[in-house]
C-alpha positions in Angstrom: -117.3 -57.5 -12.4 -118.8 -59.2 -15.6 -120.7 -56.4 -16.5 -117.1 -54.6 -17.7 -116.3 -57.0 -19.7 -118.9 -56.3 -22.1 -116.5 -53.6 -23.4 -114.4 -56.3 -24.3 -116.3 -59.2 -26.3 -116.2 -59.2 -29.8 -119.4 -60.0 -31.8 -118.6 -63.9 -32.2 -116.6 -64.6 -29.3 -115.8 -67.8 -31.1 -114.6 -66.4 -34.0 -110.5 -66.9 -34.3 -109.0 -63.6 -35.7 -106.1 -66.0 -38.3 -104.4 -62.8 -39.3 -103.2 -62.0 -36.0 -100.4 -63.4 -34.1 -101.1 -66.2 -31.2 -100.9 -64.1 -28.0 -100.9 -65.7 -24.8 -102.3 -64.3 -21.7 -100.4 -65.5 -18.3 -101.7 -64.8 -15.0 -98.7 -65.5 -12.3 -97.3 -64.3 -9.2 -94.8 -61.2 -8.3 -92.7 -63.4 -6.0 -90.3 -66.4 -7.0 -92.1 -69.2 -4.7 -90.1 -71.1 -2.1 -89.1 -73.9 -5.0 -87.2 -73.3 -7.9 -89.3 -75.3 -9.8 -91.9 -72.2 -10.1 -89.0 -69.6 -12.0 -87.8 -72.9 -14.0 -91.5 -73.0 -15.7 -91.6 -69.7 -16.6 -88.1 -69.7 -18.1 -89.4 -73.3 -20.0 -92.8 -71.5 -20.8 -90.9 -68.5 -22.1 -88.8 -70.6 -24.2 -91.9 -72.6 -25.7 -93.7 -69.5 -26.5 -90.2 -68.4 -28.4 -90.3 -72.0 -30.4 -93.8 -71.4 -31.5 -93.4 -67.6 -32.0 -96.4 -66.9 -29.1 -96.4 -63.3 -27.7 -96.7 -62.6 -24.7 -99.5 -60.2 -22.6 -98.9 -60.0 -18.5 -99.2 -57.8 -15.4 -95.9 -56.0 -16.1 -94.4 -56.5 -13.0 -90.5 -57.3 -13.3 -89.7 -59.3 -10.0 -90.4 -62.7 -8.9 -92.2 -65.3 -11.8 -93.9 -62.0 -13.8 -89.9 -61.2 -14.0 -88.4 -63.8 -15.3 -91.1 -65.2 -17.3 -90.8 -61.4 -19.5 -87.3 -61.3 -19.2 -86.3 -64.8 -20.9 -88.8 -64.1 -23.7 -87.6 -60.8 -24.4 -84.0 -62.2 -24.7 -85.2 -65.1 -27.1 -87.9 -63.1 -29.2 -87.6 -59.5 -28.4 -89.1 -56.6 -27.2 -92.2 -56.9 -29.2 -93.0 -60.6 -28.4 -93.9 -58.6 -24.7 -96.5 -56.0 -23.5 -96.8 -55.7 -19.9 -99.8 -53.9 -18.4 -99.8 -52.4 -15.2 -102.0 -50.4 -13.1 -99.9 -47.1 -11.7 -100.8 -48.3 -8.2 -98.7 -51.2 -8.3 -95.5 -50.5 -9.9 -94.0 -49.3 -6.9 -94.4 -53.0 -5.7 -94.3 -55.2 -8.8 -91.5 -53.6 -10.7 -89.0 -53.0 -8.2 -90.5 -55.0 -5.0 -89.4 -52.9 -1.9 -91.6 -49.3 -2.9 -88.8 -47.5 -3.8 -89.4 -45.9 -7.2 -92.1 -43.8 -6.0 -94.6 -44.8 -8.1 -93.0 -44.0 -11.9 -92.3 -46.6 -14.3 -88.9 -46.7 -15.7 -89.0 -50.5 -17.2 -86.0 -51.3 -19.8 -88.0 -52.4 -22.9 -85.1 -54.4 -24.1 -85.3 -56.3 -21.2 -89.1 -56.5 -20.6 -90.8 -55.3 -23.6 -93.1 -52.5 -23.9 -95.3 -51.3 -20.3 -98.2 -49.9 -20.9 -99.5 -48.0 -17.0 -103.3 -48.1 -16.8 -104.9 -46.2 -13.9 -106.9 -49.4 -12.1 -107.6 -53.3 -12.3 -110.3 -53.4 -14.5 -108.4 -51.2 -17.0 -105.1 -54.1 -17.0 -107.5 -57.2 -17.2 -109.8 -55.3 -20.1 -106.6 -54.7 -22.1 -105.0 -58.5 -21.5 -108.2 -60.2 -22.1 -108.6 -57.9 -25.3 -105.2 -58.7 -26.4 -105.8 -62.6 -26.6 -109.6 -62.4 -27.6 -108.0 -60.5 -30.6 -104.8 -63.3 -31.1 -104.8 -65.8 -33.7 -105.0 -69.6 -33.4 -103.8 -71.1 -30.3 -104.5 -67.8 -28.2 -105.8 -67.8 -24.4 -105.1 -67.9 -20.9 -102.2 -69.4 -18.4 -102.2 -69.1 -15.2 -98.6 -70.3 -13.4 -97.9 -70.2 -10.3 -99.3 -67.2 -8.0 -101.4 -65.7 -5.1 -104.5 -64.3 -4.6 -104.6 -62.4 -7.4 -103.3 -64.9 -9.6 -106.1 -66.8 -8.6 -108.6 -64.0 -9.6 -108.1 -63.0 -12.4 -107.9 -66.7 -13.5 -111.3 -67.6 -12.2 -112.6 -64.1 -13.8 -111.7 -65.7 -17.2 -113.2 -68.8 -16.4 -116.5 -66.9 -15.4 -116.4 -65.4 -18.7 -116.0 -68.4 -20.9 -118.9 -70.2 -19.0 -120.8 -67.0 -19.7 -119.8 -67.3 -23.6 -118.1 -63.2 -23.5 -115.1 -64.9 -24.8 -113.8 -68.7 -26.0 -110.5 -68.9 -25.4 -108.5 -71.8 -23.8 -107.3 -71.5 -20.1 -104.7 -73.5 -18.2 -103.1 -73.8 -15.7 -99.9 -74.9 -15.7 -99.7 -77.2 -12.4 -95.8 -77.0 -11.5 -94.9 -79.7 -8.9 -99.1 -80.1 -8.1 -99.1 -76.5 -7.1 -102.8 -76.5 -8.2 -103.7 -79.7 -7.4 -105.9 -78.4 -5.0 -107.7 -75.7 -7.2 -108.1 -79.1 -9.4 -109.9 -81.1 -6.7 -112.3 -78.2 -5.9 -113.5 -77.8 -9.4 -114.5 -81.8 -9.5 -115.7 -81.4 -6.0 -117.9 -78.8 -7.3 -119.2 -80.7 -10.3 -120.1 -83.6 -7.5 -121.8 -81.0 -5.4 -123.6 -79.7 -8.2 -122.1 -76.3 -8.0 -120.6 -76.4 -11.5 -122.9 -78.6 -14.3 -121.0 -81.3 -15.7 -120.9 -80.2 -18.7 -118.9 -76.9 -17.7 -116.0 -78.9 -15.7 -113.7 -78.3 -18.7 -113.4 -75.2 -19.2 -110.4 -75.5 -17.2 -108.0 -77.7 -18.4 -104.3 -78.6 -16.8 -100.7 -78.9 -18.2 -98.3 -80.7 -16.7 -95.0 -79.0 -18.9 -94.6 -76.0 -21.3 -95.1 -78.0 -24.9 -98.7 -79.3 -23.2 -99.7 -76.3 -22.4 -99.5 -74.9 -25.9 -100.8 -77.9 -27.2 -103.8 -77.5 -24.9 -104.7 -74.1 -26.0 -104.4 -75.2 -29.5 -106.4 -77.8 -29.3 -108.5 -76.6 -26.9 -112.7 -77.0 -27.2 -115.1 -74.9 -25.6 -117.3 -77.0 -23.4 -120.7 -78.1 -24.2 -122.6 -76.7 -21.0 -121.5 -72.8 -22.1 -124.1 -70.3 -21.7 -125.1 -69.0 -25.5 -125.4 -65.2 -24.1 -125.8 -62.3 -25.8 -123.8 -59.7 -25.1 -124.1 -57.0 -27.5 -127.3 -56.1 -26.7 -127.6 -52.4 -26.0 
């Protein structure tokens, strides 16, 4: 899966592009959660990203935390502070959740911003991880609450900071110690000597919306990054 992203990494992968806006990656689930608390933090993170003028690059599903996190930014910043990207596969189940629209996108973009359909996975997570890699200061990757694939395409970006395609901040943005345990695994690991201690902050944690902009602002990439190459032909 690392081998795509090649495609995507700019010459310096350090290199912070000042001319273009701050755009924020967020990796988070198509369903609300059993606990308010997870569509409260997307509406809080939303309204952060409106105070410090953050756009906003997702899976372009409409329902559950995807929903409402595209929806309250749209309504605060506009259209163009969105761009959803979704593979053609999955709208039937991420825009309207019960299969019904056959397949076809027919988003409102002045409620969600603009949709861009993509025909597979690697296509979506190519053009998000392009998008931020591209952003100005204070760009990267948030992963709220979410499933299996939240948890993916978050570890995918992790992988490719430790193997230096990109050096961008990631967080996750632990609402009510939802990823607590994801936490725990990654020290656990450092202890097993899975991960080298000098990799174990790659992934950094945010307790509220304003700390997780803060984080990706200040954020450093860790000492024990691999120093690839990876525009060799």
């Amino acid at each position: 899966m690392a081998s795509r992203s090649t495609t995507i990494s700019p010459r310096n992968p350090t290199t912070i592009a000042t001319s273009n806006p701050t755009t924020v990656c967020v990796f988070c689930g198509s369903s609300p959660g059993t606990s308010p608390a997870h569509l409260a933090a997307a509406r809080n993170l939303a309204q952060t990203f409106h105070a410090h003028k953050i756009s906003l690059v997702y899976g372009g599903g409409t329902i559950g935390i995807m929903g409402e996190l595209a929806r309250t930014l749209v309504s605060l910043s506009g259209p163009h502070a969105v761009h959803g990207i979704i593979p053609e596969a999955l709208i039937k189940y991420e825009q309207d959740g019960n299969g019904t629209s056959g397949g076809k996108t027919s988003i409102d973009e002045a409620l969600y911003g603009k949709t861009t359909v993509v025909p597979d996975m690697h296509t979506r997570k190519q053009l998000m991880a392009k998008s931020v890699i591209e952003g100005g200061p204070g760009s990267g990757f948030v992963a709220l609450s979410g499933g299996y694939g939240t948890l993916e395409e978050l570890m995918e970006v992790v992988t490719w900071n430790q193997l230096g395609i990109h050096g961008r901040g990631i967080v996750v943005f632990n609402v009510e110690g939802y990823y607590d345990g994801l936490i725990q695994w990654v020290r656990t690991a450092v202890s097993a000597g899975f991960i080298a201690p000098g990799n174990a902050g790659i992934l950094v944690e945010a307790l509220d919306a304003e700390e997780v902009v803060r984080q990706l602002q200040e954020y450093r990439c860790a000492e024990g990054r691999y120093r690839l190459d990876w525009n060799q032909k």
